[in-house]
N, C-alpha and C positions, 0 to 999 in steps of 0.2 A: 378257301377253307370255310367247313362250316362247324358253327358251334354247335353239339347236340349234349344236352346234359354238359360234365364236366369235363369233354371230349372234343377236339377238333378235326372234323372229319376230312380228310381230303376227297377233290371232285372223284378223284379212282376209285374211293372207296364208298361214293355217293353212287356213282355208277352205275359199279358193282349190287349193290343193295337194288337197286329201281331193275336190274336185269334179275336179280332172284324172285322178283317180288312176282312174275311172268306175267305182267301184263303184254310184253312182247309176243308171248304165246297164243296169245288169242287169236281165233281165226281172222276175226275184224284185224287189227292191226296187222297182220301177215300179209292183209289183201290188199291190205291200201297204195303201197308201191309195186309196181310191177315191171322187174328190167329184167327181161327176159334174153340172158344172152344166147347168144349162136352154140350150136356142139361143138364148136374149135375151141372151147376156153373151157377148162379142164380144171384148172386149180387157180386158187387168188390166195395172196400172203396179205396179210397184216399189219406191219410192223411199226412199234409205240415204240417212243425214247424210254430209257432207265432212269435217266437224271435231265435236268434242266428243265425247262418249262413246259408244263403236260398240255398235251395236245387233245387239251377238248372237245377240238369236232372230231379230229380223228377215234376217237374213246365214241364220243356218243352215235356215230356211225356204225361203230362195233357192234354196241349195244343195242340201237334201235333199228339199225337198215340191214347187217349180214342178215339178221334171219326171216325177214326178208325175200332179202336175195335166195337163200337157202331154200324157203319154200317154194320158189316160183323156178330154180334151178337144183332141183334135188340130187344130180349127176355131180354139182361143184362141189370140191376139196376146198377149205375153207383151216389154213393155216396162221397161226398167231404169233406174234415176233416179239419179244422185247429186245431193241437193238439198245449196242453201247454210245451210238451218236445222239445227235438234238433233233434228228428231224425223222417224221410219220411219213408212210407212203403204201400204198398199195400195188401190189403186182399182181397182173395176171398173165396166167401163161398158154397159150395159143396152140394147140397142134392143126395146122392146117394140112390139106394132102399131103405135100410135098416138102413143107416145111415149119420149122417151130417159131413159135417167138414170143418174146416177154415184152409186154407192155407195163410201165411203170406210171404211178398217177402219185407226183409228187401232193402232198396231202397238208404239210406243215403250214400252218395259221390260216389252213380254211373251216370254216363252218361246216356242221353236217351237209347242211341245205347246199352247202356251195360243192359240195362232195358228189352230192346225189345228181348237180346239173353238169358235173365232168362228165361223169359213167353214162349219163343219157345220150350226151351230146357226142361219144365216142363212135369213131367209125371202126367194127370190130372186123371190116372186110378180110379176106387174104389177100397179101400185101402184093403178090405174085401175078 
């Protein structure tokens, strides 16, 4: 929590504020990562806990790498979760030729940075 005036702001709502404020919009920052996935992956979900210990990288992941991703993958579906458990993860869902598949990138107490060296280091082949 942070103190601002006679207010305690939580990190969701610190977040929140730094993603209004659109320095993520800039072209510079858009450019700077670049994971450019394959046409087989189609949509990626989101998903933050409701309750218990907020998931920092996951949030700042949100905030500063989906768009991103968005920019460098303009075809991605790009869906937001608040789930009722304790733990963040990302899914993405795969239509290959012949067959579909969902990849799940469990996400809970890692850092953005440590986020961003899954998805790189991911083999997004067809599994077939």
């Amino acid at each position: 929590m942070k103190k601002v005036g006679e207010r305690l702001l939580s990190p969701r709502v610190i977040a929140s504020i730094k993603y209004a404020s659109g320095y993520e919009r800039t072209l510079e920052h858009l450019k700077v990562w670049k994971l450019v996935l394959p046409e087989a992956v189609k949509e990626t979900e989101v998903s933050l806990p409701q309750s218990g210990e907020p998931q920092l990288g996951t949030q700042l992941f949100l905030y500063q790498h989906i768009p991103q991703m968005k920019f460098h993958n303009p075809k991605l579906k790009v869906l937001v979760y608040e789930n009722d458990g304790s733990q963040s993860y990302l899914r993405f869902r795969l239509h290959h030729s012949s067959t579909q598949q969902l990849v799940e990138v469990e996400t809970t107490g890692l850092t953005h940075h440590q986020i961003k060296e899954k998805l790189e280091n991911m083999d997004w082949s067809d599994p077939t």
